[in-house]
C-alpha positions as a Markdown table, in Angstrom:
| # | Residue | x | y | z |
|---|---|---|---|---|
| 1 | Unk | 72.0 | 31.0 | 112.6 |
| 2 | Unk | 69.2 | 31.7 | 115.4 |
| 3 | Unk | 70.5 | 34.4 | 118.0 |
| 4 | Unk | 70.3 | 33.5 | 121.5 |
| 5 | Unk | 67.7 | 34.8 | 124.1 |
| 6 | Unk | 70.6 | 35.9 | 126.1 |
| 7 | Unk | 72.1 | 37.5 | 122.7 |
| 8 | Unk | 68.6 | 38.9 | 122.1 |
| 9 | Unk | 68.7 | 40.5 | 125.2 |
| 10 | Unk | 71.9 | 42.1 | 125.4 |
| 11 | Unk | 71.0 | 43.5 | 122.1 |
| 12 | Unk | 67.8 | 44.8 | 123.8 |
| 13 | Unk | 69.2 | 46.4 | 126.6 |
| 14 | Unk | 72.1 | 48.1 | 124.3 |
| 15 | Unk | 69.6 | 49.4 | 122.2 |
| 16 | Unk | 67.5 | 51.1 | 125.4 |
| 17 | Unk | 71.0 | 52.5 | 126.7 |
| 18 | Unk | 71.6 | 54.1 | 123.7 |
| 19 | Unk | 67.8 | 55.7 | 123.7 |
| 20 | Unk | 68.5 | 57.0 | 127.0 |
| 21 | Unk | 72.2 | 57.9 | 126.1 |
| 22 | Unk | 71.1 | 60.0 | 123.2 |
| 23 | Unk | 67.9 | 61.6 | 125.1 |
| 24 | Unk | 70.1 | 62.6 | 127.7 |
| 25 | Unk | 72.7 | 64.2 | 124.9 |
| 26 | Unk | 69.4 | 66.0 | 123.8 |
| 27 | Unk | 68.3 | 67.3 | 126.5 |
| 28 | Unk | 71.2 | 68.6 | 127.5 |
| 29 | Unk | 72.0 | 70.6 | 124.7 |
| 30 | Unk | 68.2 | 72.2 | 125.0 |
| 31 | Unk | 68.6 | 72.9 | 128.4 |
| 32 | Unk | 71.9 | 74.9 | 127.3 |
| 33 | Unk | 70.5 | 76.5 | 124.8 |
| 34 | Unk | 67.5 | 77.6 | 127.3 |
| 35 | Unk | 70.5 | 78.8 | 129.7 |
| 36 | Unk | 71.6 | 81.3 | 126.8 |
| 37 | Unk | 68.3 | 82.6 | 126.1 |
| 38 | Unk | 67.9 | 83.0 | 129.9 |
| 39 | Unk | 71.1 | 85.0 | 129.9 |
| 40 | Unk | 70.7 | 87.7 | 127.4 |
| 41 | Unk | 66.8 | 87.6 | 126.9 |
| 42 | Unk | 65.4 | 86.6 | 130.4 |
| 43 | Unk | 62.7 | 88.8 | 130.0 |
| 44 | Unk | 60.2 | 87.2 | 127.3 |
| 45 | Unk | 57.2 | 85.4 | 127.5 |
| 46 | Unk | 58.7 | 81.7 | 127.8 |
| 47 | Unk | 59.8 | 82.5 | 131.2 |
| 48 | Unk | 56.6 | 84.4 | 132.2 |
| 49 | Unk | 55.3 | 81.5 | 134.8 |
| 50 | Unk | 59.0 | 81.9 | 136.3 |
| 51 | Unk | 58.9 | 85.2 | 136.9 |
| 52 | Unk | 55.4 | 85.6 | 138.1 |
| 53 | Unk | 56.1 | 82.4 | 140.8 |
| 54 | Unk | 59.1 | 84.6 | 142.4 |
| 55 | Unk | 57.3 | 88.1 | 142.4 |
| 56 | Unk | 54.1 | 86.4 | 143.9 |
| 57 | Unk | 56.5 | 84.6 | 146.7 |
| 58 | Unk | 59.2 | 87.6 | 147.8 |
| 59 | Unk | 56.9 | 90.8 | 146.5 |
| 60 | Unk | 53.1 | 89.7 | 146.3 |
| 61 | Unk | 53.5 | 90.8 | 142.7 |
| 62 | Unk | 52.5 | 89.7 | 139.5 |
| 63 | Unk | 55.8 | 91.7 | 138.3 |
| 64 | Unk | 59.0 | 92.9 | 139.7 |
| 65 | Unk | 59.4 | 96.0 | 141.4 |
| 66 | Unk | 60.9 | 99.1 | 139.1 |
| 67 | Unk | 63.7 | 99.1 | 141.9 |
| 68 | Unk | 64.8 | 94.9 | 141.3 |
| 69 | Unk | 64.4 | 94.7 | 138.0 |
| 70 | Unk | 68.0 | 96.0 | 137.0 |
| 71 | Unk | 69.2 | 93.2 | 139.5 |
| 72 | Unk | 66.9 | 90.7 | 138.1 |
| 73 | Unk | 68.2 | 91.8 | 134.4 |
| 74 | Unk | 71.9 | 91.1 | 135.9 |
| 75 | Unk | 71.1 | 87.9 | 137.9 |
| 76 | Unk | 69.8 | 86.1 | 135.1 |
| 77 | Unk | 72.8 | 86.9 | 133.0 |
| 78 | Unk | 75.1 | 84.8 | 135.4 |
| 79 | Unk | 72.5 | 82.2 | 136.7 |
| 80 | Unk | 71.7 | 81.7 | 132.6 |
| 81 | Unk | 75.5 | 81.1 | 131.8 |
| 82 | Unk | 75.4 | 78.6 | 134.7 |
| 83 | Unk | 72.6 | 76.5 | 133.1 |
| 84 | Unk | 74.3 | 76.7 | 129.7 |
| 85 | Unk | 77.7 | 75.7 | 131.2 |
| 86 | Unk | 76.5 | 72.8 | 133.6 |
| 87 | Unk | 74.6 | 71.0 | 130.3 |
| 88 | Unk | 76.8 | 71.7 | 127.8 |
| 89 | Unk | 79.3 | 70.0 | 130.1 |
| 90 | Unk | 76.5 | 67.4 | 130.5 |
| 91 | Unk | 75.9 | 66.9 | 126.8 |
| 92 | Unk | 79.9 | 66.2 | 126.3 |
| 93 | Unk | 79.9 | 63.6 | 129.2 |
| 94 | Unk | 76.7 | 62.1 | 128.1 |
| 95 | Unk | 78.2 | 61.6 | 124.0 |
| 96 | Unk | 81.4 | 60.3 | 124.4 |
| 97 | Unk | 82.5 | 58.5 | 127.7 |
| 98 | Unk | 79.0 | 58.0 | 129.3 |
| 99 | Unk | 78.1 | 56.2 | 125.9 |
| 100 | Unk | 81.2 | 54.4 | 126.3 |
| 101 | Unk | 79.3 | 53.0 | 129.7 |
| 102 | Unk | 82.4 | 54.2 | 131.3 |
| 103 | Unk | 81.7 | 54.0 | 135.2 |
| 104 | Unk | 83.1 | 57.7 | 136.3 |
| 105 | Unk | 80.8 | 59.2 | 133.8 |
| 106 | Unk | 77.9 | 57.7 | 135.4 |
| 107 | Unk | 78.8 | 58.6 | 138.7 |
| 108 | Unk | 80.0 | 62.2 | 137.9 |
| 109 | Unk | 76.4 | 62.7 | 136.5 |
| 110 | Unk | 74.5 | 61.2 | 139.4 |
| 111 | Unk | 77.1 | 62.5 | 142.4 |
| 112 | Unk | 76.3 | 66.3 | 141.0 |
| 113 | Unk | 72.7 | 66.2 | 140.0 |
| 114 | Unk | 72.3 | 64.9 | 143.2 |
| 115 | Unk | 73.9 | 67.8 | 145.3 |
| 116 | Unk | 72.3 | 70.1 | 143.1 |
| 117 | Unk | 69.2 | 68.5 | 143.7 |
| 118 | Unk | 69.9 | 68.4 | 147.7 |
| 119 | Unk | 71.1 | 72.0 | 147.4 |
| 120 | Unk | 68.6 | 73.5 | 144.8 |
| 121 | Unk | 65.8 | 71.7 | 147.0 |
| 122 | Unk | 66.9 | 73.2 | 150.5 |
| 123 | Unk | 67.2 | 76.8 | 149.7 |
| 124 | Unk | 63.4 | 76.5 | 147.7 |
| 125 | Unk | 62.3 | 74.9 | 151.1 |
| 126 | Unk | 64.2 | 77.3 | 152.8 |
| 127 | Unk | 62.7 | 80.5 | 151.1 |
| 128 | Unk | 59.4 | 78.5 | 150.4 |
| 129 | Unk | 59.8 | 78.4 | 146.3 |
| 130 | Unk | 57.9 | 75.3 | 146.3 |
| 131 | Unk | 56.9 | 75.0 | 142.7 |
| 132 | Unk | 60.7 | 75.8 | 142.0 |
| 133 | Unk | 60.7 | 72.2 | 143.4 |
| 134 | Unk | 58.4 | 70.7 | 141.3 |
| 135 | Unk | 60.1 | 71.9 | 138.0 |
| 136 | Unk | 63.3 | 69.8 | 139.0 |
């Protein structure tokens, strides 16, 4: 028995939801394993370009000042559990009830990744940490 178009094309367009379902479960969980690294090992080479783009903008730097650097080692602690907690939140959301194509989870995700972005985005501007803004 020959499937219709229409048949065809729901098929289609499950199949792309469920690329973009499971991309987004993926990511997630990277981006919360990056938040844990960030936390208790901030200092390494993989966030080099981060560091360098906040001591050129608030110290002319290419490295924090001896007298920041214990704060920096304490703010990336909380900002890094942030990042884990935020995607590991995501990563649930995104496996079970946004795959599900249950409408709150969709709009949970859009309503605060879009005041993050608003927020994030103001204070950059703000402060004038533009390639913070390109990275979103």
């Amino acid at each position: 028995m020959a499937l219709s178009s229409k048949h065809m094309e729901t098929r289609s367009e499950r199949s792309n939801f469920l690329f973009w379902q499971k991309w987004l479960f993926y990511t997630s969980l990277l981006f919360a394993f990056y938040g844990i690294v960030f936390a208790f090992y901030g200092n390494n080479i993989l966030f080099l370009p981060y560091d360098k783009m906040l001591t050129s903008i608030f110290w002319h730097s290419s490295q924090f000042p001896s007298e920041v650097e214990p704060f920096r080692a304490f703010i990336y602690g909380p900002l890094g559990g942030t990042i884990a907690c935020c995607y590991i939140l995501l990563a649930f959301i995104a496996r079970y009830p946004f795959k599900e194509k249950q409408r709150w989870a969709r709009n949970a995700i859009v309503l605060s990744f879009s005041i993050w972005f608003i927020i994030d985005s103001s204070v950059c501007l703000y402060f004038g940490v533009y390639p913070q803004i390109l990275y979103h």
